[in-house]
N, C-alpha and C positions, 0 to 999 in steps of 0.2 A: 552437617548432614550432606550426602552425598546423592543425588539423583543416577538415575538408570532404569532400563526399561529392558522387558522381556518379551519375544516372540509369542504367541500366545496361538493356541488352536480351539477350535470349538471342544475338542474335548479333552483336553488336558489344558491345565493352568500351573504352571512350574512358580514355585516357592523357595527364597533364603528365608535362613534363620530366624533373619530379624524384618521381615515385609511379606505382609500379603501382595500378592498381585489380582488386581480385577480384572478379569480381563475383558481387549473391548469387543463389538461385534466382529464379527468372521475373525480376520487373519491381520496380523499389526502389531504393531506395539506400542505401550499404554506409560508415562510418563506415573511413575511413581516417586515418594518420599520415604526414603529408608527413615523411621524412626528411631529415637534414641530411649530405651525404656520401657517399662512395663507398660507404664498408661498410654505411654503415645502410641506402641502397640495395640493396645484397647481402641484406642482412639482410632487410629485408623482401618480399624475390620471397617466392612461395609456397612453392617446395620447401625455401628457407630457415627460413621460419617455421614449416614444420611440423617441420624437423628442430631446430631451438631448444627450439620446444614439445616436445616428446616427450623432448628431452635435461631439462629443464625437470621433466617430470614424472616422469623417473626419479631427477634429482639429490633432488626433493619425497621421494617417497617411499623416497631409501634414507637420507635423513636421516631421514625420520619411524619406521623400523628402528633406526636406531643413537638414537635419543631414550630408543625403548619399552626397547630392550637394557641400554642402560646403568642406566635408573631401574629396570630387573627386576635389574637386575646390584648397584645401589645397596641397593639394598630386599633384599633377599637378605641381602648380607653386612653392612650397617652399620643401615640404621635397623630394622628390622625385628628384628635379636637384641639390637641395643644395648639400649632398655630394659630387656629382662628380663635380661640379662649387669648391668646398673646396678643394677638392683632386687636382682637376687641377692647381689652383692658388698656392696653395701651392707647388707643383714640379716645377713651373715657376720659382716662386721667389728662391726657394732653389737650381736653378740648377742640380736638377734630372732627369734622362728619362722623359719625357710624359707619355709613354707606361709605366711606374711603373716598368720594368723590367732592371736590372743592366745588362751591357756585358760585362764591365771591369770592373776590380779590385781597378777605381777611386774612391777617396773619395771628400770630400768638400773643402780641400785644398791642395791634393796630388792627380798627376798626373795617370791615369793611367799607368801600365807596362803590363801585361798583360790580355789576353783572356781564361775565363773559358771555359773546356773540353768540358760540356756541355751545352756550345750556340753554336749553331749551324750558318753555315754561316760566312760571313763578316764584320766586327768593320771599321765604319768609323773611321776619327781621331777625331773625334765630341765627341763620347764617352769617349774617352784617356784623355779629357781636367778636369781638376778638375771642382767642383761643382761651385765656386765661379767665374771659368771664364765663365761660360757658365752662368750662372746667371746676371752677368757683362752685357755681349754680348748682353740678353733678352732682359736685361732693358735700354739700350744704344739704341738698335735697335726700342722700342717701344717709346724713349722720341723723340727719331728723325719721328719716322713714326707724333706722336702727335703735334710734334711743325712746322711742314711744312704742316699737315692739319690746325692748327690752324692759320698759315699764311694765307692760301687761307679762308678757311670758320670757322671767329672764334666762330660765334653761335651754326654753331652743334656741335662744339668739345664741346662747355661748356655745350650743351644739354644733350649730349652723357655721358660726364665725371658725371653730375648730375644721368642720369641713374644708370649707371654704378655703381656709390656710394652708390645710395640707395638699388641697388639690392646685393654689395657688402658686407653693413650691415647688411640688412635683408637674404640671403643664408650664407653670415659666424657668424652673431650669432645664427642664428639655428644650422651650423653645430659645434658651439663652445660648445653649450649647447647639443645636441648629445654626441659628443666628450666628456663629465664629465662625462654623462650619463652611456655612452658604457664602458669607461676606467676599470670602476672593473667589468662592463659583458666580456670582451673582456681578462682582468688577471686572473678572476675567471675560466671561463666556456670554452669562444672560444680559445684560446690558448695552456690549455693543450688538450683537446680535439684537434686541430690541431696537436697537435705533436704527438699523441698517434693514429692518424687515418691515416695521410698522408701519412707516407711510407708502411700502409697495402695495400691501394688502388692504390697508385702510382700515389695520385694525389700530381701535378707539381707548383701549386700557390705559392706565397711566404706569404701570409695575411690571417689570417682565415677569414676577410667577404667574400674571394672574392669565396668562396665555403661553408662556415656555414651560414648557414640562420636561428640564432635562437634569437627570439625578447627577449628585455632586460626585459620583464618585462612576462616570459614564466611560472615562481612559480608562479606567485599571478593570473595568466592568463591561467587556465587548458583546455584543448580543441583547443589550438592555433595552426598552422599549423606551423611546422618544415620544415628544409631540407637542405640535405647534395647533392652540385652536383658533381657528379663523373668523373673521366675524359674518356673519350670515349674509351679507350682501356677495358674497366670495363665489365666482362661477364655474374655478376652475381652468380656465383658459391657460391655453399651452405656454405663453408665452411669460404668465407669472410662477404657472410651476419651474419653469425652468428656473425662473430668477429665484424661486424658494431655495431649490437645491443645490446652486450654485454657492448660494449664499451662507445654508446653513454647515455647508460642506467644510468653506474658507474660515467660518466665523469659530467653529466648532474641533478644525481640522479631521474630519475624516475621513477615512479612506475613499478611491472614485469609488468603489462600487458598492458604498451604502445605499443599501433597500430605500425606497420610500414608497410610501402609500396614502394616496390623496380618497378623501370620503367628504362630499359635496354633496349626499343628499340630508334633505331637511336643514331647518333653520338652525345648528350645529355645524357647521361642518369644521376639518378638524383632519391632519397631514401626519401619519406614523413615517419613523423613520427609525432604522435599527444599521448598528455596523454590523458585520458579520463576524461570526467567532473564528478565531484560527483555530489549526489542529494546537498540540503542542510545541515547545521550540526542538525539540527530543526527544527521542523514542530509542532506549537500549534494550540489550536482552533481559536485563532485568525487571522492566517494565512486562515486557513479552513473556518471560517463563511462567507464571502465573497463570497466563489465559492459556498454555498450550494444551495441557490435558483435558481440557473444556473443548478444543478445536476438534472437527472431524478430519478426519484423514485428508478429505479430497477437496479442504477449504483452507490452508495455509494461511495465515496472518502475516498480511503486509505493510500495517503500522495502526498507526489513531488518527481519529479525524477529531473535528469540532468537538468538545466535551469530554473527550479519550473515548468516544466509539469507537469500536473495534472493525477493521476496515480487513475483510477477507473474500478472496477469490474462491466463491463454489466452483468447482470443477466438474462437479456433476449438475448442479441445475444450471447455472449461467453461465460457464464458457468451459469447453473442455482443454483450450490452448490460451493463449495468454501472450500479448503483443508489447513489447519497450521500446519507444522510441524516445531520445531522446539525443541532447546533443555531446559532445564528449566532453566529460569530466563532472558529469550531472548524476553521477552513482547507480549505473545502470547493473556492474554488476557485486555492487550492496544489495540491490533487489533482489539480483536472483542469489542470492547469496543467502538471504532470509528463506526464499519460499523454499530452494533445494535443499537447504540444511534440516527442513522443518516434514519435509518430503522422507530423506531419508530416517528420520527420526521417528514416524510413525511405520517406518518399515519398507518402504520402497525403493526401490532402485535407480541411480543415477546417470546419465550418459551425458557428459558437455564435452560440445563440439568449440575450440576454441585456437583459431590461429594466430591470437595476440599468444599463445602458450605461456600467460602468467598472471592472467584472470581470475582466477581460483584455485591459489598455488594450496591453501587451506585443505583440497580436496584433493591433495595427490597421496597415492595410493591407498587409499580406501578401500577397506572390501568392500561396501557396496555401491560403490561409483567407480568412473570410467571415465578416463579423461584422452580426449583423441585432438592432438595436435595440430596433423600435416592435410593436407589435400586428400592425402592418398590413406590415409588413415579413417578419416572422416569419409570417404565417398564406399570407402571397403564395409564400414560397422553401419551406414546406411543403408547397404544393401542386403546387411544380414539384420535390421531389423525388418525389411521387409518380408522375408522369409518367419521373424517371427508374428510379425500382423497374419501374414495367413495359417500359421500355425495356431494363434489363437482364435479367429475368426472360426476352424474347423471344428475346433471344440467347442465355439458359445453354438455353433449350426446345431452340433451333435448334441448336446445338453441341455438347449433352450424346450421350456416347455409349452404349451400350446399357445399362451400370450405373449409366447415372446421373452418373456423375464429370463435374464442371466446373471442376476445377482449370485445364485447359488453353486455358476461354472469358476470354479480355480482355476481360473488363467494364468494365474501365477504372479509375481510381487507387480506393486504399481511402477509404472517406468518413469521417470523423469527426463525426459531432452531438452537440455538446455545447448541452445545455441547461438553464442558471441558471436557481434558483428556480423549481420549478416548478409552483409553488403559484402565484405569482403571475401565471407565465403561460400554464397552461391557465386561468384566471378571465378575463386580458384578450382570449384571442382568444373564447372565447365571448362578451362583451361586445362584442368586434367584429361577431362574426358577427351579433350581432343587429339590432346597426346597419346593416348592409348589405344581407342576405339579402332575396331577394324574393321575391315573395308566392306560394307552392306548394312555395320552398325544402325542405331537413328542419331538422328543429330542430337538430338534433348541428352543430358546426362541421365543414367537412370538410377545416381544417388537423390537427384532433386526431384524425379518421379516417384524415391521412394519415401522421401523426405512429404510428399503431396501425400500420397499411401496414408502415411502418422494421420494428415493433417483429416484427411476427410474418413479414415475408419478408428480413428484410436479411444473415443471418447469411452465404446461400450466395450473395448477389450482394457482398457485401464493403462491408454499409454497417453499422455500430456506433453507438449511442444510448449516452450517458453522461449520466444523468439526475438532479439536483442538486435535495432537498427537504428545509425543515425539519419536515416530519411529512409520509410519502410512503403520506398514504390511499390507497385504491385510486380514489377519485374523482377525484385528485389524478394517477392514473398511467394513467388513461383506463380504469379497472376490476381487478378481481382477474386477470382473463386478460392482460390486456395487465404488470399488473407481476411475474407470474410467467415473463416474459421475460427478467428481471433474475435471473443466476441467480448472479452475484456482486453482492453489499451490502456496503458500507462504512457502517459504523457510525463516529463520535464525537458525545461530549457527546447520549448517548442515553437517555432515560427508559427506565423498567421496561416503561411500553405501548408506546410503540416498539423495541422490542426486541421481546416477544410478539409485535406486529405483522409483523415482517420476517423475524424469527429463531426461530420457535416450535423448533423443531427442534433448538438450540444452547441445553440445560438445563441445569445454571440457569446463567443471567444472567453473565457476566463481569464482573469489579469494573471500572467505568466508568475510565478513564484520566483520570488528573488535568491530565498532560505536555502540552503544546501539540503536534500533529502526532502525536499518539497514536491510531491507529485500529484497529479493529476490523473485518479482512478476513475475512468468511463468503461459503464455496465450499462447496458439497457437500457439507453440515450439521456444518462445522469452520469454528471461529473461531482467526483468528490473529493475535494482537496484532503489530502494527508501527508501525513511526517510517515515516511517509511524507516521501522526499525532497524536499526543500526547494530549489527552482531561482527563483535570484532573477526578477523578471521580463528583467531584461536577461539571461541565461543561457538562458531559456526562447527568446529570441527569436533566439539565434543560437543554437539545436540545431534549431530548428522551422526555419530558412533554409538548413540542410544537404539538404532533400530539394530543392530549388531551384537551378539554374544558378548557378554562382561567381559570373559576371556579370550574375547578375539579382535580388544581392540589396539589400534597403533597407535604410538605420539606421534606429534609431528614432527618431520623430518626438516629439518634448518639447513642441509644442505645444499649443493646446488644438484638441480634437474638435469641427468644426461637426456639425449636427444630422445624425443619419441621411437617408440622400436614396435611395430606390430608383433603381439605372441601368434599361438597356432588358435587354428578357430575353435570356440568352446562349444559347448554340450547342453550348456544351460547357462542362466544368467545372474546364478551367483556365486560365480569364481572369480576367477583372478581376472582383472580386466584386460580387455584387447587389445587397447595399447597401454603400455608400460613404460617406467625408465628402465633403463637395462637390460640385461639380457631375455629373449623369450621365456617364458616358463610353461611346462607342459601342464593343463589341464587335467584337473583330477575328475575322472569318469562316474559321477555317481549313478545308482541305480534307481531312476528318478519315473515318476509317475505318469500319465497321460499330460499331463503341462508341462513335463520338464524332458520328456523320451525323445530322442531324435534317430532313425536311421543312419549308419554308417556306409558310405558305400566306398572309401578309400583301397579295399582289396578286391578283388576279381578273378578268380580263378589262377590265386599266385601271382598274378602281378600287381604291385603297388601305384596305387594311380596318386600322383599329388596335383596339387596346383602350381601354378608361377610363384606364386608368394611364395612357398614354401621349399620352391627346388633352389630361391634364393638364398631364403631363409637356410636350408640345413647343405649348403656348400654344392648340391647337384650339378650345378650349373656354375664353380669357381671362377669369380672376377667377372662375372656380368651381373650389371645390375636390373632392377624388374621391372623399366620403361624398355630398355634399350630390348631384355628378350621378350617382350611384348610388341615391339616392333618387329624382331625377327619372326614371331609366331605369323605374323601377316605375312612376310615379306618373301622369307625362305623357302624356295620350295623344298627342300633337305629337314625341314623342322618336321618333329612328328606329329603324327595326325592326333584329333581326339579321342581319347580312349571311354572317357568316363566326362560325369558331370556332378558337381553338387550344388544346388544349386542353380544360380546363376553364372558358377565359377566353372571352366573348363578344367578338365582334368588329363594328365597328363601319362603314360607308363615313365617310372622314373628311371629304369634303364637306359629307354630310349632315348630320354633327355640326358643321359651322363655320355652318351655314347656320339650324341651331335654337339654337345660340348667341345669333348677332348678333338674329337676331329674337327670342331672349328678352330679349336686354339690350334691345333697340328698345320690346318690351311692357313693359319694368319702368321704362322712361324715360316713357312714354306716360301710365302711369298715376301716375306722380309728378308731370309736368305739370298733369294734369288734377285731381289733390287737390287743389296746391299751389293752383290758379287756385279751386276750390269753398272753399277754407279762407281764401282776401283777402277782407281786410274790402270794403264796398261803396261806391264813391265820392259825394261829396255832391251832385251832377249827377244818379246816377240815382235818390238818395234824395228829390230834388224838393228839398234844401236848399240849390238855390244860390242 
């Protein structure tokens, strides 16, 4: 079977041959399974699969009834009396106490002589008799009670005796197989632990069960409940809990940051102690493709926590951007490698900023992603998102209705910005910016102004910042205000100061994950450890191609990557992207609606106005590159004036600029002439040496 997914609109729902499509609310697209077959056909119409489901979830739960019934049913009548029916038969037959507690110094064939100091009270002579007489005596006194009821009523005795047998076989070969079971939990773990705890606390048992409660099977069993009961004289004082958890930590080995919990009130009292569950050791996409069609659009799946909970980023209720920090080589972008694949997949649109340029080679050229390289690439497609925040801002103004609500405004696909390292590249566009800016500029770049723009208006036009740092200062995230935008953090491979830094709130500190793909998910001043899902790059690149036309998607390309090359600026945002490898490609003009329309102002009454970019781009201005006539636009007083604007972008007559061109290259030939000719030696003619 093959997976795929279709665009979908509130009023039309497009259909193959062989798959209904459901489609989801508003605009997206919906993870389907082509069936193979009449019935799976059947089977997957809607009313079929909701009546599967529901059949589904009653067969779930009256199985999860008949589980709990039986092991209450189990528990009840077998393991739960067996031990002590075991324990009791066996001091019967052996001639020991009942009560389990010795008072004299008798053994099993040697008399008592005396009474230990501390028992307290009176010693029948019952106790003083050795084991074997009082075992004697038992079984003397039980053949007589049995052969005088068997005289009078010989059916029930043989009824009774029939019982008796069968429940004698069934309670003592459970408790005999317990018994093998327990034998090396009980030499390994409950006994020196008994002897290294008892006389701190003062407790009086002679048998570690009759006070350790820790199940034989507690390592392959994490999250099970412990407990040690104390004896009542017990107050609690700091200085023995510590010694409790020190000790049952070493004796037990488990992890530092097993829970414990002390309960000191009433003449009980009594210390739980539980380790904690991990996530899993892995999380693939196979584990993941299952939950996605169950995912909402704006809550991507970032892996499993304790139990295989599903551990997902609302983007609409709990954080609209999304913060990584972590150290290198701790898979920071596996993360965003999951949440952006998973993004495009329900139908939205991608833009990664990345100057390592081979962080997400998976995602190169993509229709619906956009992968921007350079400084200069990166501070350009910043500043045209900023134009499209208020372009969408104008229409949630214009369409919002009296409360506000804009669920109902098409703003147009959801945006994804992810941006690598970003240490490195808020450092390079302010290095840009200084290079280029001209003279009255402001100092601030205004790619990182627009990059703030995303952060503090994007949530309710449907654009999201997923932001990638190995120490995410606030200098580093364009300030304290703008990274209090990140209202979910992903911690791995994190220092104590980063953590303070991001996590003050989440006290104390989480034991750092040793695991690969171990991270530390902080929401709403809770940390949750998880396995973030692991989607190779080829996986990633065919679930990111499901929010795309069946017949419009690429393979991947195995080739190597030519340089980043900015095209011409686009029309809307789902064309070809703005930076590309190779050559520019022109932009196909669609005739696009109130979210996708933009005015043209490139012509003027016959004259063509372009940009810098572009009188580089299409030869205007031959053999100068776009720092250097960016310099000159300040510098020159011969440079032409501005004619137009788009934007933020000055606009140029491109005449004018072919025309201060050719005459600059004319004055830069003139004066190489004119060196070249002052710098020849001088001929012997006019030295007077001929």
């Amino acid at each position: 079977m093959t997976i795929e997914a279709e665009r979908t609109d509130a009023s039309e729902v497009r259909q193959s041959p062989s798959t209904e499509i459901v489609p989801l609310r508003g605009s997206g697209a919906e993870l389907v399974v082509r069936p193979e077959g009449a019935l799976a056909r059947l089977a997957a119409t809607p009313a079929a699969a909701r009546t599967m489901s529901a059949a589904r979830t009653v067969a779930g739960h009256a199985g999860t009834a008949a589980r709990v019934t039986s092991r209450a049913v189990f528990t009840a009548t077998v393991s739960a009396p067996a031990p002590r029916v075991v324990r009791t038969v066996g001091r019967f037959i052996a001639g020991r106490p009942m009560s389990g507690e010795r008072r004299t110094d008798a053994t099993f064939w040697r008399n008592g002589r005396r009474q230990p100091l501390e028992i307290e009270g009176e010693t029948g002579k019952w106790s003083y008799l050795a084991g074997w007489r009082r075992a004697a005596i038992r079984l003397a006194g039980i053949l007589a009670v049995t052969g005088l009821a068997y005289l009078v009523v010989p059916e029930l005795v043989l009824v009774l005796a029939c019982v008796f047998g069968a429940l004698t076989l069934l309670w003592g070969g459970y408790g005999a197989h317990r018994g093998v079971q327990t034998h090396g939990h009980r030499t390994r773990y409950l006994g020196p632990l008994h002897d290294a705890l008892s006389g701190a606390v003062g407790q009086t048992a002679t048998r570690p069960e009759q006070w350790i409660h820790v199940p034989p099977d507690f390592k392959s069993n994490p999250g099970a409940d412990m407990r040690l009961d104390l004896p009542a004289k017990y107050d609690g004082s700091d200085g023995i809990a510590n010694h409790v958890k020190t000790v049952v930590r070493n004796k037990l080995g488990l992890e530092s940051d097993t829970v414990f919990s002390f309960h000191t009130e009433g003449n009980e009292p009594y210390v739980t102690f539980r380790e904690p569950v991990r996530p899993p050791a892995k999380v693939t996409y196979a584990d993941i493709l299952p939950l996605l069609s169950r995912a909402k659009e704006t809550a991507p799946i970032i892996g499993l926590a304790a139990g295989n909970k599903t551990v997902t980023v609302d983007l609409e209720s709990d954080s609209p951007h999304v913060l990584v920090s972590a150290g290198s080589g701790a898979g920071k972008s596996v993360l965003l490698r999951a949440i952006l694949s998973q993004g495009l997949a329900k139908g939205g649109y991608g833009i990664i900023f990345d100057v390592k340029k081979v962080s997400h080679m998976w995602a190169n050229n993509l229709r619906n992603c956009e992968y921007h390289r350079t400084a200069e690439a990166i501070h350009d497609r910043l500043i045209s998102l900023r134009s499209e925040v208020d372009r969408r801002n104008d229409l949630v103004e214009r369409y919002a209705d009296i409360d506000g609500n804009t669920d109902h405004v098409d703003v147009g696909p959801r945006i994804w910005v992810m941006a690598e390292e970003m240490n490195a590249t808020i450092n390079r566009l302010n290095k840009y910016w200084r290079e280029i800016k001209e003279k009255g500029d402001p100092n601030t770049s205004p790619a990182v102004e627009a990059l703030l723009d995303l952060l503090f208006m994007g949530r309710q036009i449907k654009i999201h910042v997923v932001s990638v740092a190995q120490m995410a200062s606030a200098r580093t995230m364009g300030g304290p205000e703008a990274r209090e935008n990140y209202a979910t953090r992903c911690l791995s491979r994190y220092t104590m100061n980063a953590w303070r830094m991001l996590c003050p709130e989440v006290w104390p500190m989480p034991k750092k994950p040793k695991q690969l793909g171990r991270w530390q998910i902080v929401t709403a001043g809770v940390a949750t450890e998880t396995q973030v899902a692991f989607f190779t790059p080829r996986e990633a690149r065919e679930l990111a191609q499901l929010g795309v036309p069946a017949d419009s998607r690429d393979a991947f390309r195995s080739a190597p990557v030519a340089p980043s090359q900015p095209s011409h600026d686009r029309l809307d945002l789902g064309h070809q992207a703005e930076t590309v490898p190779g050559a520019p490609v022109e932009p196909e003009v669609v005739d696009a609606g109130p979210a996708e329309s933009q005015e043209n102002d490139d012509v003027l009454e016959g004259v063509r106005l372009v940009g810098l970019r572009e009188a580089v781009d299409e030869g205007i201005v031959e053999g100068i590159k776009l720092a250097n006539l960016r310099k000159q636009s300040q510098r020159d007083v011969h440079f032409p004036s501005v004619a137009g604007q788009r934007g933020s972008e000055k606009l140029y007559d491109s005449d004018e600029l072919g025309k201060w061109a050719r005459n600059r290259r004319m004055a830069n030939t003139a004066d190489a002439d004119s060196s070249a000719d002052s710098s020849a030696p001088a001929s012997p003619a006019a030295n007077g040496n001929g």
